[in-house]
N, C-alpha and C positions, 0 to 999 in steps of 0.2 A: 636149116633154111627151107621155104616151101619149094615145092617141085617146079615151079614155075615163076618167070621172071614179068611181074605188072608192071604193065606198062600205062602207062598216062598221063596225059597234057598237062602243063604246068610249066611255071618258070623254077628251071633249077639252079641252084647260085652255090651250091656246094657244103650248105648249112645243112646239117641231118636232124631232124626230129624226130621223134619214136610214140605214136598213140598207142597205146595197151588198153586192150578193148578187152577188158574181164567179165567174167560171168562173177555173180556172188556164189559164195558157197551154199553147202548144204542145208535147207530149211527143214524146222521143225513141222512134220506135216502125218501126224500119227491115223489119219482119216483119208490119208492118200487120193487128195482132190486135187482138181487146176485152181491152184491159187491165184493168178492171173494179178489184173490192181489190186485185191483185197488186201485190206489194211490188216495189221496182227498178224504177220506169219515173220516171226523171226527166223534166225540160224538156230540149228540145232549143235548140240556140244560137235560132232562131228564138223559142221561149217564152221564152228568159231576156230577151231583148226586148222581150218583147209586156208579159212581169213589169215592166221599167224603166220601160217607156211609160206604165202605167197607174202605177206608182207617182210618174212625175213628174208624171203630172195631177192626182194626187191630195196629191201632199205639201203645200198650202197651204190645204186645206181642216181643218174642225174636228175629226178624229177621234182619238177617245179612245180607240180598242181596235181590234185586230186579231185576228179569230178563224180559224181554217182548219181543213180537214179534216187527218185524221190521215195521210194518204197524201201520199208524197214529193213528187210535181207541186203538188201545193197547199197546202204546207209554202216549196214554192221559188219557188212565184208570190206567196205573200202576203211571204218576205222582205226585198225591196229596200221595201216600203212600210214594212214592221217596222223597218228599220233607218234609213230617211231622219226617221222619226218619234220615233227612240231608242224604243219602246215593244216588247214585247216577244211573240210569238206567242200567243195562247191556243188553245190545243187543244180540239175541242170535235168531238165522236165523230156527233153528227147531223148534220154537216154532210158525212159519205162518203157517197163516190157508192153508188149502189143496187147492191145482189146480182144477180147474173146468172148464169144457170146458162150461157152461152156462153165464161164467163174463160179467155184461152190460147187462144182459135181467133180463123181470119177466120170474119167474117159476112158479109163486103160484099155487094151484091146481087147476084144471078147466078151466086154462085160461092161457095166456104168453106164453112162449117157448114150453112148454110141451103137448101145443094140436097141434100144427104144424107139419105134418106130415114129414118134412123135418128134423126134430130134432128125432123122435123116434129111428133111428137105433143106435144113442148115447146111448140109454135106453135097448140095448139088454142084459146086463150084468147087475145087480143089486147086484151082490154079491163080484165084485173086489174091484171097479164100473168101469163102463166100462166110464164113463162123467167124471171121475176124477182120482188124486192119489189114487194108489190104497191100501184100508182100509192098511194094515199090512205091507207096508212101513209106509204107517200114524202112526202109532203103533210105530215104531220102533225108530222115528226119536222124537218121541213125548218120548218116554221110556227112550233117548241119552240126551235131555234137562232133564228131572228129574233126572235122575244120576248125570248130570254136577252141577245141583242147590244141588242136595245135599249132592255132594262131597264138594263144595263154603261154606258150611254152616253147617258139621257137630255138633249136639249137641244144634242145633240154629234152628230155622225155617227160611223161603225163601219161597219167591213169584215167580211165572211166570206169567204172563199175555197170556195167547194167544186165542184160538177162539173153540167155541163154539163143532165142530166136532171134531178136535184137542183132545182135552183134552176129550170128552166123548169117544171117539173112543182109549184114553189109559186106561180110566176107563174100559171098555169092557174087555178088551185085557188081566188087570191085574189081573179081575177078573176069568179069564177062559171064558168069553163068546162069540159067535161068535160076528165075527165085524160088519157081515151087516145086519142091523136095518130099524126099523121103526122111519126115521129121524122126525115125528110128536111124539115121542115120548120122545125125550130123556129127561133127567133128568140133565139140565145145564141152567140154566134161567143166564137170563144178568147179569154179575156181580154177579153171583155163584162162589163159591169159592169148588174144590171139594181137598181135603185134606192128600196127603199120608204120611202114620206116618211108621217112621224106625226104628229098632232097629239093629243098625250099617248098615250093607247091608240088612238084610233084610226086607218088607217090611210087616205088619202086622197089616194093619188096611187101611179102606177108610174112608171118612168121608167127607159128601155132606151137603153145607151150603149155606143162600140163606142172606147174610149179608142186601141186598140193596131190599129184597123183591123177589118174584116168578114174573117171565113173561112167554108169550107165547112161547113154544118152537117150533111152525110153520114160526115165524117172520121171513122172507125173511134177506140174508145175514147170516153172522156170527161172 
């Protein structure tokens, strides 16, 4: 269970539901850039894996619905749980990773986009971000897909698939904490599954799982 007990408004009626807020697994990405929306980045054999793994932890459990982002990685991580459950994908457009004005370069640290001097004024704002959507619309749109899955699925569990910042960045949010982090830090390995448990509307437990294993949370992309 997480170290701490969320608290938050809501009518509670004693009906549990459970959103599973997944990252997709491991993309094929041999040119080690931010993939970001860019179309064509599948899973690499490693993420079709990490996708199996989590879906045979999950195939005996109550869920009703499968939601995913619109982007191929997490189209192909939420499949083997769509199909072992005969249920069928639902698309659902809040759940893409966030804009980034770095799409198509490295950024790694100490090297690629971010020591070029031509890029730093993207870098003046670290707290909105100034290179991207900013945190708390992230938040918000990401908090609009959880409500939808677990209105689709009351009393049931329900998956979302989407991406790495996404989903940690509602974990922050939900928890009361500020949004802008230390992105070497987070707590969302590939095909992490991180787990909001409801008691009707309200919202009363997180719950961070690593079904397919722990990875690097610096790996370029998301």
């Amino acid at each position: 269970m997480s170290d701490k007990t969320i608290r938050s408004s809501g009518v509670r009626t004693g009906e549990h539901t459970i959103v599973h807020m997944m990252r997709h697994g491991e993309v094929f990405n041999p040119d080690g850039i931010l993939y970001g929306r860019l179309p064509g980045f599948h899973l690499s054999d490693t993420g079709r894996a990490q996708a199996q793994a989590v879906a045979d932890s999950l195939a005996d459990h109550d869920i009703a619905a499968v939601f995913a982002s619109p982007l191929q990685r997490a189209q192909e991580t939420a499949a083997p749980l769509a199909q072992a459950l005969g249920l069928e994908i639902v698309t659902n457009e809040d759940l893409i990773e966030a804009d980034n004005v770095f799409e198509g370069l490295k950024v790694s640290v100490g090297g690629g986009a971010l020591s070029k001097p031509r890029h730093w004024p993207k870098l003046r704002d670290p707290f909105t971000p100034s290179w991207g959507e900013p945190y708390i619309q992230l938040a918000h749109r990401m908090l609009g897909a959880a409500t939808t899955a677990r209105d689709a699925a009351r009393g049931h569990e329900v998956v979302c698939v989407s991406h790495q910042l996404p989903v940690y960045t509602l974990r922050r949010f939900l928890e009361g904490q500020r949004l802008w982090h230390d992105p070497r830090k987070r707590q969302c390995s590939l095909a992490s599954v991180t787990s909001l448990i409801y008691d009707g509307d309200a919202l009363i437990d997180i719950v961070y799982s690593e079904p397919a294993g722990a990875s690097d949370p610096t790996v370029t992309g998301a």
